[in-house]
C-alpha positions as CSV (number, residue, x, y, z in Angstrom):
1,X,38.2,101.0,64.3
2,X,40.7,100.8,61.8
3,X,44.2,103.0,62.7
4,X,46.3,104.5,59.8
5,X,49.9,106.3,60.2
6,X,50.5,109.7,58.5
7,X,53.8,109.8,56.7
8,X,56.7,112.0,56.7
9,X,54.7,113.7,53.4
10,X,51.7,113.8,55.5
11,X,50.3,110.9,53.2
12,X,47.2,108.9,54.9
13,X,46.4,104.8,53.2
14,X,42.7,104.7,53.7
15,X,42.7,101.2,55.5
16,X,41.4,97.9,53.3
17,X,38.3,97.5,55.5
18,X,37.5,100.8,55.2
19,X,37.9,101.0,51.1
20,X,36.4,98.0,50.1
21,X,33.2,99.1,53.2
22,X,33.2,102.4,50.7
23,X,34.2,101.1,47.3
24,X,36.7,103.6,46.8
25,X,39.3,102.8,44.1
26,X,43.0,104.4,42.7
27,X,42.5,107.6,41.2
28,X,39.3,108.6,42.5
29,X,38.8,111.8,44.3
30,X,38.1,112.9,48.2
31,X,37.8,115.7,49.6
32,X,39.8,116.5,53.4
33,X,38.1,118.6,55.9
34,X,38.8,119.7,59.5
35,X,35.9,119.4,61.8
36,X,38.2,120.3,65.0
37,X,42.0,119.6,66.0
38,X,41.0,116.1,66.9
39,X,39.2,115.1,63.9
40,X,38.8,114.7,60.1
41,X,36.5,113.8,57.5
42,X,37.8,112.7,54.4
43,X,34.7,112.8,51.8
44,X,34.7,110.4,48.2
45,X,33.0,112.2,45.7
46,X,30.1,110.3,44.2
47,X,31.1,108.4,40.7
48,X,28.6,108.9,37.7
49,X,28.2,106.9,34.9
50,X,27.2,109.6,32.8
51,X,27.6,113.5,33.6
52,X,25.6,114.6,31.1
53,X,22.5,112.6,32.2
54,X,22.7,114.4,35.5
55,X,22.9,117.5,34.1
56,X,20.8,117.6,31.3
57,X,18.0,114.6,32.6
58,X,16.9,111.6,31.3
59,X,14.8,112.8,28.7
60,X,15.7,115.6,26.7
61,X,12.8,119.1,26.1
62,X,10.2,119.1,23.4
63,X,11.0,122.4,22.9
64,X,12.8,123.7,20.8
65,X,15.1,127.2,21.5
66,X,17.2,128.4,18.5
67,X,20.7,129.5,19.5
68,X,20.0,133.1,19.5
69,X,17.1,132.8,21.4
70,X,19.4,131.5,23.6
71,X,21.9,133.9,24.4
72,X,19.8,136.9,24.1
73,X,18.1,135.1,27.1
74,X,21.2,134.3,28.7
75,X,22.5,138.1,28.4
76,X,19.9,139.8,29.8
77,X,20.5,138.3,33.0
């Protein structure tokens, strides 16, 4: 099991075997959680190639909703 030291700025380098096991690269974002005092899990969030693809789907609706429609809809909740 790869060991890491925490520095003075309680800065942690994610160990080579462990980043290139992962893929994770400069830049990209993780998440740090306590599980208890003797352990935590440091989380890579998932890259996507394109957000809106995910959000919206593959395919776009056939149907059509005219703006107003729209936020009529979306006040009345």
């Amino acid at each position: 099991m790869p060991k890491t030291k925490v520095t003075s700025k309680f800065q942690v380098t994610i160990p080579k075997e462990v980043r290139e096991k992962v893929g994770v690269r400069p830049g990209e974002i993780v998440s740090v959680e306590s599980v208890s005092e003797e352990e935590i899990i440091v989380r890579r969030f998932r890259r996507v190639k394109d957000p809106l693809k995910v959000l919206v789907g593959e395919t776009p609706s056939v149907r059509h909703v005219p703006a107003e429609e729209f936020e009529e809809e979306a006040e009345t909740r």
